[in-house]
C-alpha positions as CSV (number, residue, x, y, z in Angstrom):
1,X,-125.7,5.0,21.8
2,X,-125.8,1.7,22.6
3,X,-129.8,1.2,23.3
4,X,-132.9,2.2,21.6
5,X,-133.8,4.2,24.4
6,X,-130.6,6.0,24.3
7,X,-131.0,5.9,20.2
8,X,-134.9,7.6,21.0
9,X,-133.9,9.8,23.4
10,X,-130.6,11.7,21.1
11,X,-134.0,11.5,18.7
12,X,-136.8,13.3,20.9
13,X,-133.9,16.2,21.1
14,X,-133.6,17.2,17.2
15,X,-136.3,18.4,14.9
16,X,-138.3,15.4,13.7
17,X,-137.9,15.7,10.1
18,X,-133.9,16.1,10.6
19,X,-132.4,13.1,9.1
20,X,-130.2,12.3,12.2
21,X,-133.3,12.0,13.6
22,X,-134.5,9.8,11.7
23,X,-131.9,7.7,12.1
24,X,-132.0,7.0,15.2
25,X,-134.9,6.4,15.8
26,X,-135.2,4.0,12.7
27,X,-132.0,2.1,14.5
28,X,-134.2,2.3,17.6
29,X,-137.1,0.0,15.9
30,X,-134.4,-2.3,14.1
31,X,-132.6,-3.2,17.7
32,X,-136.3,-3.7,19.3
33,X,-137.2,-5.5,16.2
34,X,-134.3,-7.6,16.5
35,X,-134.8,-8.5,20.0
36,X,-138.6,-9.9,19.0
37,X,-137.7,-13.0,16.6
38,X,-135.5,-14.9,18.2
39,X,-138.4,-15.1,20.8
40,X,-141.3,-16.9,18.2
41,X,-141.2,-19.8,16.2
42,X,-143.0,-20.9,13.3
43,X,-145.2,-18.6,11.2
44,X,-145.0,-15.7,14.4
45,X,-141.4,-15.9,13.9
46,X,-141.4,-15.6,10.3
47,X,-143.2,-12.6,9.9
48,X,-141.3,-10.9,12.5
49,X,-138.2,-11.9,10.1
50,X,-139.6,-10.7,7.3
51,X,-141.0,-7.2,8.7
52,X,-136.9,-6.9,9.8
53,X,-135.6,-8.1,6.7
54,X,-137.7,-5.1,5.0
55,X,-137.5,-2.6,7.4
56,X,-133.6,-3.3,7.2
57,X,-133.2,-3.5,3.5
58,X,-134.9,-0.7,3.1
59,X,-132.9,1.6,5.9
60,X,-129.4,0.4,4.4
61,X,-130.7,1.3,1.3
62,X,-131.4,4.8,1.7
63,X,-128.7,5.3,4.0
64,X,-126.2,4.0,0.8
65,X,-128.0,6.8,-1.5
66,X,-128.9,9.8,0.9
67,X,-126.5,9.6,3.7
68,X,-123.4,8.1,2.6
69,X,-122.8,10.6,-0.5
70,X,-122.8,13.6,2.0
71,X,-120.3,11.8,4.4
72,X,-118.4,11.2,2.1
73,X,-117.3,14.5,1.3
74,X,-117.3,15.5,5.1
75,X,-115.2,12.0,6.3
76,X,-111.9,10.9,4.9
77,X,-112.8,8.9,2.4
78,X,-111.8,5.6,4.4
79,X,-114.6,5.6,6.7
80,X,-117.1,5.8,4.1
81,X,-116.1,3.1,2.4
82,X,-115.9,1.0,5.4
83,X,-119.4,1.8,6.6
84,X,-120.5,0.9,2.9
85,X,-118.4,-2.9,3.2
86,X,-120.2,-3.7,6.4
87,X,-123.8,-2.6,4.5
88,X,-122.7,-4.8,1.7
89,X,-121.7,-7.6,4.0
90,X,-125.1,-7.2,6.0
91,X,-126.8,-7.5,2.7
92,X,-124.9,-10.6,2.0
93,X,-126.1,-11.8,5.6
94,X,-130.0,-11.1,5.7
95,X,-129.8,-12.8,2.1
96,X,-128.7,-16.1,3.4
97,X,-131.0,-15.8,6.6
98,X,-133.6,-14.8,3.9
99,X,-133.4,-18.3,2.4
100,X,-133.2,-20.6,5.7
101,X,-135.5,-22.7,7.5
102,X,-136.6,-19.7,10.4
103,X,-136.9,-22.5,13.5
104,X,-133.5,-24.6,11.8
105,X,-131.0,-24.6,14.1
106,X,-128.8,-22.6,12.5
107,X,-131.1,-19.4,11.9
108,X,-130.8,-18.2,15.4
109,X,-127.1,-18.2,15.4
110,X,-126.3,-16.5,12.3
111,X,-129.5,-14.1,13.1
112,X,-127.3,-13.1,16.3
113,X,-124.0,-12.7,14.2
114,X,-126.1,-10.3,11.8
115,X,-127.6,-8.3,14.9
116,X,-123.7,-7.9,16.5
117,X,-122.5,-6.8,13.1
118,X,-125.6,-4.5,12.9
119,X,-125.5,-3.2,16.6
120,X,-121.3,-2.3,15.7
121,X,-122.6,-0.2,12.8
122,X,-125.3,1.4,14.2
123,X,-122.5,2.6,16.7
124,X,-120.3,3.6,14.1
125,X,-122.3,5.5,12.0
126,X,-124.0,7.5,15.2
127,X,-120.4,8.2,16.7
128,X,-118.4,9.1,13.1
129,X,-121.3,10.2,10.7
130,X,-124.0,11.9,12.9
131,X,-121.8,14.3,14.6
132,X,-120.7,15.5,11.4
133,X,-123.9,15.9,9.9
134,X,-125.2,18.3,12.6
135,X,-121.8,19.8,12.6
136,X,-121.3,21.1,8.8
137,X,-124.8,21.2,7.8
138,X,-127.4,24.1,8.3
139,X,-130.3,23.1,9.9
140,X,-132.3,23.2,6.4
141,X,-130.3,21.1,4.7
142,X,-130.9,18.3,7.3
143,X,-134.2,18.7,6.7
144,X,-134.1,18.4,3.4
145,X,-131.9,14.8,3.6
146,X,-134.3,13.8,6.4
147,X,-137.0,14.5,3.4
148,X,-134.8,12.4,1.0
149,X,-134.3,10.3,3.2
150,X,-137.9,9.0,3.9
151,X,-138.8,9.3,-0.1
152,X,-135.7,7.1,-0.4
153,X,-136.8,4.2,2.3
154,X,-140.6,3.9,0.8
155,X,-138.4,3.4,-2.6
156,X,-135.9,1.5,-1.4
157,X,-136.3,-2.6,-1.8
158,X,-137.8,-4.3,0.4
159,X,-135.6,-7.5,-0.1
160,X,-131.8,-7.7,0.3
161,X,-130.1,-7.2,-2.9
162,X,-126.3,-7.9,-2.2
163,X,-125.6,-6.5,-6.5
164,X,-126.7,-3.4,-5.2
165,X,-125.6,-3.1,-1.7
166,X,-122.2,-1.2,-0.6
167,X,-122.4,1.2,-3.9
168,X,-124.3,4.5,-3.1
169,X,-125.0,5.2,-6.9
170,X,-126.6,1.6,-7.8
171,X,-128.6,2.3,-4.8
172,X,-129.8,5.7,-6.7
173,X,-130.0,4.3,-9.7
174,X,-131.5,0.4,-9.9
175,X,-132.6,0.0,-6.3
176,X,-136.2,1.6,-7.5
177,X,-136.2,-0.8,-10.3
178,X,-135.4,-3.8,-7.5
179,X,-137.9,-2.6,-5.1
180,X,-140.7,-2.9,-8.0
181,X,-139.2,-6.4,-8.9
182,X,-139.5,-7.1,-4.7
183,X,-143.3,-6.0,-4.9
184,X,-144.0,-8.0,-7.9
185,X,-142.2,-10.9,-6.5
186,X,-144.1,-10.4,-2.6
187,X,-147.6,-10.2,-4.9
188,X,-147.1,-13.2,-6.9
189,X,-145.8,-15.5,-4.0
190,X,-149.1,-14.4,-1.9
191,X,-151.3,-15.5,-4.9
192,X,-149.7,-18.3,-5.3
193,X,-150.5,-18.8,-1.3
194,X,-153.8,-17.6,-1.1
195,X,-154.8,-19.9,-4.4
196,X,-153.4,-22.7,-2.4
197,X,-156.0,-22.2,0.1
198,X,-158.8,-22.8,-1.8
């Protein structure tokens, strides 16, 4: 797939709660969500950063602790790790963009490199891990990791967290305790904000 309406489309023709489902259509809404900041400027273009800085946290996330563990017993062992370095090096990425001026002139560039990087993996994991997932397992257990994996993205941090990233078990086991650092963090910086106002 090389589009979200390709990615939708392989989508619309599984069960909704199967986890390849899921998938897609999740790297359907990061590629469209991509496409939308580069667009704005200012405060427009900084929300539209942060909503894919969370949306893409929290999908490498879960796809570290739900997907790759299963993969990784169906893959030679190779590929998994490889799909885990370019997480880790994504992480590293949307941390740095994270920190940066949104309209400086060197956001938009190294946005772009993060989106190529992201597009290539997106690609990879539809064309090595997908095809094995509806190959090996039954149709209920796809259901069950598309289950897992939605519990696993409304867990998942909501900030980048390169520590974390490119290990499926601190994934499991710390990224709850990060996302509840990210929400305390998010809720303290809008106080701070709205107190400003005033």
């Amino acid at each position: 797939m090389h589009t979200a309406r390709e990615e939708r489309m392989a989508a619309a023709q599984l069960p909704q709660a199967n986890v390849v489902s899921i998938l897609y259509e999740q790297h359907a809404q990061l590629r469209d969500q991509f496409a939308v900041v580069p667009d704005l400027r200012g405060e427009y273009r900084r929300a539209a950063f942060d909503m894919l800085r969370e949306m893409l946290a929290r999908h490498e996330a879960a796809e570290e602790s739900v997907l790759r563990p299963v993969t990784s017993k169906l893959l030679p062992a190779a590929l998994s790790r490889a799909r885990n370095e370019e997480e880790k090096a994504a992480t590293h990425q949307l941390a740095e963009l994270e920190r940066m001026d949104v309209d400086g002139s060197e956001f938009a560039p190294r946005l772009r490199q993060l989106e190529e990087q992201m597009l290539l993996h997106f690609v990879r994991e539809e064309t090595e891990e997908f095809p094995v997932v509806l190959g090996e397992l039954s149709a209920h257990e796809q259901e069950e990791l598309g289950r897992w994996m939605l519990r696993a993205i409304e867990l998942a941090p909501s900030h980048p967290h390169p520590t974390l990233s490119g290990s499926p078990v601190g994934q499991s086991v710390l990224g709850p305790f990060a996302s509840l650092y990210d929400w305390a963090r998010d809720l303290l910086i809008r106080t701070r904000e709205e107190l400003k106002e005033r």
